[in-house]
Structures are given as structure tokens and as C-alpha cells.
N, C-alpha and C positions, 0 to 999 in steps of 0.2 A: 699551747697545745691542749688539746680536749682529755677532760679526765680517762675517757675511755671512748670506744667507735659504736656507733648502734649500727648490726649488721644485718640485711633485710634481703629477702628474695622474692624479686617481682614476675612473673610468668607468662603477663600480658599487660597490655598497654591502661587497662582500668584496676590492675591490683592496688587495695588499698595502701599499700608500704609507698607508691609512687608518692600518693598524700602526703604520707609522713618528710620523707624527705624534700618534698617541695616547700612544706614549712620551714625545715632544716633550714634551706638554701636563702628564704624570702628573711629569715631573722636573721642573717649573715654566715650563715655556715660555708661548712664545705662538706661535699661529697663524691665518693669515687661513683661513677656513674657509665652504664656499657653505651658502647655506641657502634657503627657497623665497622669502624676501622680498629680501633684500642679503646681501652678503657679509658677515659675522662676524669681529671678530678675538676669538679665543678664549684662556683662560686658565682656570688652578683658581681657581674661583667659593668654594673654602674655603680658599685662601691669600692673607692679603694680599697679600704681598712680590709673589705672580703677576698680582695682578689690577694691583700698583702698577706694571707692564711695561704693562699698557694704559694706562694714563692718560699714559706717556712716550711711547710709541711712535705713539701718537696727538696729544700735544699737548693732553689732554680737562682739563678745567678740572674740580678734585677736587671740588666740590659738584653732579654731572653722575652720578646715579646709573647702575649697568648691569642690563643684564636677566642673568638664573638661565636658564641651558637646560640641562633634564632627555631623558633619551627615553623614559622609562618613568613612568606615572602613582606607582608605590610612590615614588618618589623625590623626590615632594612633599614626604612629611611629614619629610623631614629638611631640609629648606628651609624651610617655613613652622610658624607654631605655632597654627595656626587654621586649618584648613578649613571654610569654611561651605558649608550647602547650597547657594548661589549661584556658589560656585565649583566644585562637584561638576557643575551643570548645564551651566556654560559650558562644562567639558572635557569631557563627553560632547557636547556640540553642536562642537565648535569644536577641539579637541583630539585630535592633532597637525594645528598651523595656527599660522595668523599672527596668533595670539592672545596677550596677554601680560597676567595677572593680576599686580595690586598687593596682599601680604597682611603679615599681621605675621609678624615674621622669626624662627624661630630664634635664640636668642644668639649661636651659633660661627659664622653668617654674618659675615663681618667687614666691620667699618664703611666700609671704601673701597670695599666693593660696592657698597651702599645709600647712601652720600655721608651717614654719620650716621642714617638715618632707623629707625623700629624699625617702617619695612616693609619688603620685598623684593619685588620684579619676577620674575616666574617665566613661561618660556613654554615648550609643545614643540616643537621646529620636527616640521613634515612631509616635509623634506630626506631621501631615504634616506641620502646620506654623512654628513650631517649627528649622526643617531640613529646610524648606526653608529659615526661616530668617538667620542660621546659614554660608546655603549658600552664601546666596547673602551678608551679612555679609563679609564672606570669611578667619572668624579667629574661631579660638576654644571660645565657653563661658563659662563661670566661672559662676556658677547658684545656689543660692542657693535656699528656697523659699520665694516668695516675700511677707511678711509679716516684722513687728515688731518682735525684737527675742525676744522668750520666746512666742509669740501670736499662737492662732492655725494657722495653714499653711493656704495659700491663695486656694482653690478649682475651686474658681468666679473671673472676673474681677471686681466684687463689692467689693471682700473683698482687691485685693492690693486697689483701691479707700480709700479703708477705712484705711488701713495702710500707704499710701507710697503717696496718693497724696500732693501735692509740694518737696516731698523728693526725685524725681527720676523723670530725662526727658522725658520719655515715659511709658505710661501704652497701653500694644498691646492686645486688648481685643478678642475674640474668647468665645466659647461654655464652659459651666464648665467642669471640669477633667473627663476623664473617671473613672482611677481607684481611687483618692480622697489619696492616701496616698503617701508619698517620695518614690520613689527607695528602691529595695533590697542593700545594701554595703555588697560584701563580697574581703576580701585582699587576694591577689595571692603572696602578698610577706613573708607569711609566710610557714613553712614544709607543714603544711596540710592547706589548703583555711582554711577560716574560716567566718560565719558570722557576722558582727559587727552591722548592722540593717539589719532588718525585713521588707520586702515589699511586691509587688507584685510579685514576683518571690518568689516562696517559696522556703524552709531549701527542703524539699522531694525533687522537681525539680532540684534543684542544685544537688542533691546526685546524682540523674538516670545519671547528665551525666560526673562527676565529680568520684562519687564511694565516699569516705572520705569527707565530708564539717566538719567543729565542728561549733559550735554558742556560740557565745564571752558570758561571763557570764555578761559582759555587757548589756546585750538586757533584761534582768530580773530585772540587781539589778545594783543599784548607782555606778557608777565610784569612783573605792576606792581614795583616798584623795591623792593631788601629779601627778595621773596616767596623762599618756599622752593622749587626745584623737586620737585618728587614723582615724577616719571617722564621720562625722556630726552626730548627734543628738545622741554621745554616753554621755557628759560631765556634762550637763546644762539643768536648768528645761525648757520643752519645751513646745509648742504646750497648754500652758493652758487659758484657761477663767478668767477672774474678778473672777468668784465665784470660790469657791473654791470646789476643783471636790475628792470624796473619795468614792474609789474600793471597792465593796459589793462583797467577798466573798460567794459566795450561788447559791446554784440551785435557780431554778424559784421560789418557794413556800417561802422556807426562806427568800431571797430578798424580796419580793412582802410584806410577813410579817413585817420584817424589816424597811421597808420607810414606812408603813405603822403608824409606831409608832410616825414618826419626827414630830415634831409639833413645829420646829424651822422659825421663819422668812425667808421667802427669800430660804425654801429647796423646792430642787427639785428631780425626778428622771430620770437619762435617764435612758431610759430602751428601750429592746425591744418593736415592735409594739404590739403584741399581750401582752405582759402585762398591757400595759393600759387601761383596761376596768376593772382591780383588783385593779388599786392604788389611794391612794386616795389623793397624791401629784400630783400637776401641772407635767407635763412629757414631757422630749425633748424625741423624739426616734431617734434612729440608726438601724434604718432596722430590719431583722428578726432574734431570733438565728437561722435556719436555715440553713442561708446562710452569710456567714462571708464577701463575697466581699459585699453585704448590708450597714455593717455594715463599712468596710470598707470606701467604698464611701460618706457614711453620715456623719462620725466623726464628720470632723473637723468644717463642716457646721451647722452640732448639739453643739460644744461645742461655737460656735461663736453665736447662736439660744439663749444661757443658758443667755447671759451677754446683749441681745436684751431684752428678758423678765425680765431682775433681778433679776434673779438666787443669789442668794448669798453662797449657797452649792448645790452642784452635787451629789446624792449616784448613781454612775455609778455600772450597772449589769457587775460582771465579765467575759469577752467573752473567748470562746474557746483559749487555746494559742499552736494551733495547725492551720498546713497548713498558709491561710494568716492570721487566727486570732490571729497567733504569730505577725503582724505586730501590728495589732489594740491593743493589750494588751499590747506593746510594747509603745505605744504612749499615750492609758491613763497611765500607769504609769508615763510616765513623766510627763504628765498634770496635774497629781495629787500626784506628789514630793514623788512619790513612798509610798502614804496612803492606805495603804490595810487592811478591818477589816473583822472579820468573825461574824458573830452574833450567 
């Protein structure tokens, strides 16, 4: 681990700190780094020994592969060993975004990128600090987010602070995340694409311009026992709070009734905004039902909120798991080790 973090705030895509830390990254560093989904901790995605600084600094469990971020499309093809037309399409649709293609990998990618597999995860971010530190950098970064694994993902540069400071040489601070969730993953190296998470590019979007996507039954329910995973946050409980967080099957009225009943220490509700004026539990919110990028963007902020107050349980309102609130249903489940009740 680094004797201590050098922690910098960039403003714009030419601030000179962007410099500094692309030095950071090109001598083998790591850095937490913003980007338009979460926060990133970044390394050279062509050196093991750097990428092996994330998997410490994190705590990441080595069969937990990472994503490749490029900022420029030429930079593919030394990352993967196949482009298909399918992948040409998604990155003129979707490219730079919160998109993250699965292909087959180059050899000199190294295997603790890919956790073994002989595919690789590649995505651009849309971030301007993001593409410029990559640039000026001048290698591919291996990114996962910068957080404690298993903790909700970083949104703020307050919460890598909170995770990762003396654990990584640079924290590169910027504005909080636009969209608040990881990347869409879907792999092109199977017959028909497929989903493997849930983002901000949705399962719909993908079809318009694709025709066939399918969605990994991974993105619902637990990775059967043995399975390999193929893309980040299919394997392992993730994204959760101290308290312990359980999915409230129900419309509005039965929820609202439901937590209405807990009279447990330490419970709480997230819930929508507009329910709390009905509960009669302390209440994190996550945006509005509504509007699911809301809900989206609050998450992780809301579940880091929960273990601020003292939460000691969450009954989380079930969100749409359609369009992006297949991503947000996607991630309290994992945060809540797949606990779903119905009342």
C-alpha cells in the first residue's frame, strides 16, 4: 500500500493535476478517477503487477474480472482480437457512454485483468477528465469502482476518501457521477449478445439497434455455485451497507403498510420521496417512482446515507425492473444478498 494518497481536484478536462496523475498511472500507480457512471479506480490495464494494486487496494476477489477504458475508438484493436460488426454498431450508437462490450482479448492483455478468460471487457467512458487523463496517460485503464469490494460504489469523491484513502496514490476529485450506476456489460462473444448487467444503456436500446440482445439470468438471481463469472458484479454480494438491506415486494400502499408495522431497532425505509410523508420509520429516499434514472442516480449515495444514520436494516421499495430500473433492481439485489419478501 502507498505511504499516503495525493488528493487533487480537476475542474476541466486541461487541469494540470490531470498531468500529475497520468504520470501516477504510466509509473504503475493507481488512482481513483470520476467518470460519468462511478468513480473508477484506475491502473495500467497492460501491466499485471498494476492491475494486481487493484485487487489489493480493493479487497476484489481475483476471479472478479475488470473493465479496459480506452478514449479513443483506434485503441480497440490493441485490446481485443476481433471486432465484429455488432460491436462497430453499439460504439457508434452508444460510444463514448456507459457501455461496456465483452470480446476476445488480445494475448498481452494480462490475465488478472480478465480473471483468466480469453475475453476482455472494454468500454469508453463519456467523462471529459475521464478521456483526458486516459489520454495523457497514453495506456488503456483497467477500472473497476473505487470503493471497498462488497461497499456501495463510489458516486462522490468523498466516498473513494472514505474507502480507499492511504490505500491508493491518488484520489482525482471532480463533480459527483452523472448517471450513479456501473456500466451496461453486454458480451459479443457469444451466438446472440447477451446482457450480463444492467446500466445505463438499456436491455430496449440495445435491441433497436442490435434486433436479438437475451439478459443473462444472472442479472435476477444468484450465480449458480461453481459458475464462472464473465463480467463484474455477476458473482459476489455487492454494492451493500452495514445494515442490512431487504426488498419489499409491493405496490405503494402494501409497502407503506408493511414498514409501517417494524418496530425493530435500527429499521429503516428507503423508499421513494413521496412515500415519506405515510411512514412512520426514519426514511433514506431514492428519488421518485416516477422516474427510475432518480432512483438510479441516488442509490448508492442513499445506501452509504443508511450506515451514516445507523441503519441496522433497510426494507427497500421494490423498483420497476424495466428500462434502467432493471439496472437499480439489479444492484439492490445484490446489496441485499438476493432478500425479497412479499408481505
Amino acid at each position: 500500500m502507498p505511504e499516503s494518497t495525493l488528493i487533487l481536484r480537476a475542474d476541466s478536462p486541461d487541469a494540470p493535476e490531470i498531468k500529475t496523475v497520468a504520470e501516477i498511472l504510466k509509473k504503475g500507480g493507481t488512482a481513483a478517477i470520476p467518470t460519468e457512471t462511478v468513480y473508477g479506480l484506475a491502473a495500467n490495464a497492460l501491466s499485471a503487477e498494476a492491475a494486481a494494486k487493484i485487487f489489493a487496494a480493493k479487497g476484489r476477489p481475483a476471479d472478479n474480472p475488470l473493465i479496459v477504458h480506452i478514449a479513443d475508438l483506434s485503441q480497440l484493436a490493441d485490446i481485443v482480437s476481433e471486432i465484429p460488426e455488432s460491436a462497430k454498431k453499439l460504439a457508434e450508437n452508444f460510444w463514448p457512454g456507459p457501455l461496456t462490450m465483452i470480446l476476445p482479448k488480445q494475448p498481452h492483455i494480462p490475465e488478472i485483468v480478465t480473471a483468466g478468460l480469453n475475453t476482455v471487457a472494454v468500454r469508453m467512458p463519456s467523462h471529459p477528465i475521464a478521456r483526458a487523463l486516459i489520454a495523457q496517460a497514453a495506456i488503456p485503464l483497467a477500472a473497476p469502482s473505487a470503493n471497498r469490494s462488497g461497499r456501495p460504489s463510489p458516486t462522490s469523491w468523498r466516498h473513494c476518501v472514505e474507502d480507499l484513502d492511504g490505500r491508493v496514490d491518488a484520489i482525482l476529485c471532480a463533480d459527483d457521477c452523472d448517471i450513479g450506476l456501473e456500466s451496461t456489460v453486454i458480451t459479443l462473444a457469444t451466438a446472440v449478445p447477451k446482457v450480463l448487467r444492467p446500466g445505463g444503456i438499456t436491455v430496449e436500446q440495445l435491441r433497436s439497434v442490435l434486433g436479438e440482445v437475451e439478459v443473462d439470468s444472472a442479472v435476477l438471481k444468484e450465480l449458480a455455485p461453481g459458475a464462472v463469472a464473465a463480467s463484474p458484479g455477476m458473482k459476489y454480494k455487492h454494492y451493500a451497507p452495514r445494515a442490512s438491506v431487504i426488498i419489499v415486494d409491493a405496490d405503494a400502499d402494501s409497502y407503506i403498510d408493511f414498514v409501517n408495522t417494524r418496530t425493530e431497532a435500527g429499521a429503516f425505509a428507503l423508499c421513494f420521496e413521496e412515500d415519506v410523508p405515510r411512514i412512520q420509520l426514519p426514511c433514506v429516499t431514492c428519488g421518485t417512482a416516477d422516474d427510475e434514472a432518480t432512483y438510479a442516480h441516488a442509490l448508492f449515495t442513499a445506501l452509504r446515507e443508511l450506515d451514516e444514520k445507523g441503519a441496522a436494516v433497510a426494507y427497500a421499495r421494490k423498483p420497476s425492473a424495466s428500462g434502467v430500473g432493471l439496472a437499480v433492481y439489479n444492484r439492490l439485489l445484490r446489496a441485499a444478498g438476493f432478500h425479497v419478501i412479499k408481505p
